[in-house]
N, C-alpha and C positions, 0 to 999 in steps of 0.2 A: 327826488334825486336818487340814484342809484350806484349801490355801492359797486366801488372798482374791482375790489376785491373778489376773486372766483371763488365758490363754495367750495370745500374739500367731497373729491367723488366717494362714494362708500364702496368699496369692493363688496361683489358677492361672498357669500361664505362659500359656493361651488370652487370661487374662482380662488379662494385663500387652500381650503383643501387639495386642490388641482398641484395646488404651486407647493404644498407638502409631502403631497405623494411624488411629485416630481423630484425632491429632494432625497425624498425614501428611495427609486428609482434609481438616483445616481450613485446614492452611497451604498446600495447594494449591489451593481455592478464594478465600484471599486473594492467593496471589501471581498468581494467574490474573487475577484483577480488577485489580489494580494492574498489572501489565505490559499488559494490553488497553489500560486505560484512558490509559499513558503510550505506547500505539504506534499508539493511533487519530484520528490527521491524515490526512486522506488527499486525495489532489487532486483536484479537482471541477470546475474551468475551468481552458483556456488562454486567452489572450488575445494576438492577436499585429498590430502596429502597424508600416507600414512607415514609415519616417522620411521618405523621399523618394520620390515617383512616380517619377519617372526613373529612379531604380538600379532598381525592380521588373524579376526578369527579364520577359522576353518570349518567346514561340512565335516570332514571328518577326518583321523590320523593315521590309516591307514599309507606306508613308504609306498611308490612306485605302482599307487592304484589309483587312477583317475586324478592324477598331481593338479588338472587345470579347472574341473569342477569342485574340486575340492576350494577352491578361493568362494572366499565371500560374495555375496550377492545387497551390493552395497544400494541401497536407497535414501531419498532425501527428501524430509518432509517439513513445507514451512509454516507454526503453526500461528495464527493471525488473534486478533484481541477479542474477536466472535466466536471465536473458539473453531474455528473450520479449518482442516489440514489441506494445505497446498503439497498434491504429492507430486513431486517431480520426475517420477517414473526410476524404476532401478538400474543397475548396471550387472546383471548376472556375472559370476565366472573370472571376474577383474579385481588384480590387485594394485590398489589404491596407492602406491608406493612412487610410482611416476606422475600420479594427479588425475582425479578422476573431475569431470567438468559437467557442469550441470547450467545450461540456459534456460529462463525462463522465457517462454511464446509470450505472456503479459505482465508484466514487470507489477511486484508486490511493494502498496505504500509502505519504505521503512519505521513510520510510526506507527503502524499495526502491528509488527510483527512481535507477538512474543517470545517466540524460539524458535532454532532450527536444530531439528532430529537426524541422525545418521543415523539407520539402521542397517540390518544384518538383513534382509528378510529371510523369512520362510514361509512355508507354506501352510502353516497355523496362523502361530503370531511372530510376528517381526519381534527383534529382539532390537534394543535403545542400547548403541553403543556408546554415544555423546549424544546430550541438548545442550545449549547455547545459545545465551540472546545473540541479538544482531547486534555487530562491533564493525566499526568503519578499519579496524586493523584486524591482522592476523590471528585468530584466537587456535591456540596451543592447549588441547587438553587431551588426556592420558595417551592413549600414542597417534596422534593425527591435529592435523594442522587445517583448520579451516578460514577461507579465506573469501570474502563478498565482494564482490563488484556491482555497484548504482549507476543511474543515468538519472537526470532528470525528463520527466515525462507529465505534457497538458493532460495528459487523459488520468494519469496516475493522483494529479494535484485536486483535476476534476467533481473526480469518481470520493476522493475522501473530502472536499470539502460538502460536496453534496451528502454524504453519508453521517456527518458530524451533525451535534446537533446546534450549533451555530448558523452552519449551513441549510438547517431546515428552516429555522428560523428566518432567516434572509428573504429565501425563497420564497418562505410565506407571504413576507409583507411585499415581498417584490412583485406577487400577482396579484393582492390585495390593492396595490398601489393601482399598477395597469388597471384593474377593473374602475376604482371610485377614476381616475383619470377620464377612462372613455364613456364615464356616467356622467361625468362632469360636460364633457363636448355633446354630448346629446339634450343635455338639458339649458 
């Protein structure tokens, strides 16, 4: 007589690993989208307002000689947690008093950013009129008012969660995965 009952099938160990790296697979393409999408702010203008024309430095004090070279030669440099200066190129010649505007072409992760530098330049060394971390409001210090504007950005969320070392992590087992997966269908 023969039993009714079906034997239980034993899975391979290919096919148990398959079905873990599968799982590896998926929760690394959601935690990839969720950490992008919580780290993609990124800066996209400065805006820098001097409070009073008079404190504006000056080239030099000479009345009634070269009044419009004599204005600052205002630059803006953002500096990131790598320690790398984003310089945003200068403004020669211009007083900052109506609002000098500075767009970024590739938008900087706000969680990178250590500080941002106003300078004076020259033609040695630039001189540090204000640094300031990054403030979601107005920040007011000794005579100029600077002011940030963000967007969110895929490529900005991208670029830092790839960069993080969470991110590398991911990454790893996520190609680690892909390979025992298509080791697993060949064998």
């Amino acid at each position: 007589m023969t039993d009714p009952t079906p034997e239980p099938r034993s899975r391979s160990p290919w096919a148990i690993t398959s079905l873990v790296c599968s799982g590896v697979v998926l929760f690394s393409v959601l935690a990839c989208v969720a950490l992008a999408a919580w780290q993609s702010e990124g800066l996209t203008q400065v805006k820098v307002t001097a409070l009073d024309a008079d404190k504006e430095p000056r080239d030099h004090g000479i009345p009634l000689l070269k009044q419009k070279e004599a204005l600052p030669d205002y630059e803006v440099q953002i500096v990131t947690q790598d320690l790398f200066n984003h310089k945003l190129g200068a403004r020669p010649n211009q007083s900052a008093t109506d609002g000098l505007v500075w767009n970024l072409s590739s938008p900087v992760a706000v969680h990178e950013i250590v500080g941002i530098r106003l300078l004076d330049q020259d033609q040695l060394v630039s001189d540090t009129l204000v640094e300031v971390p990054f403030s979601r409001q107005p920040v007011e210090i000794d005579n100029y008012r600077l002011e940030f504007q963000t967007a969110h950005s895929a490529a900005v969320g991208v670029n830092s969660f790839f960069r993080s070392p969470l991110g590398v992590t991911i990454a790893t087992a996520f190609v680690l995965a892909i390979i025992v997966i298509c080791i697993g269908l060949f064998l």
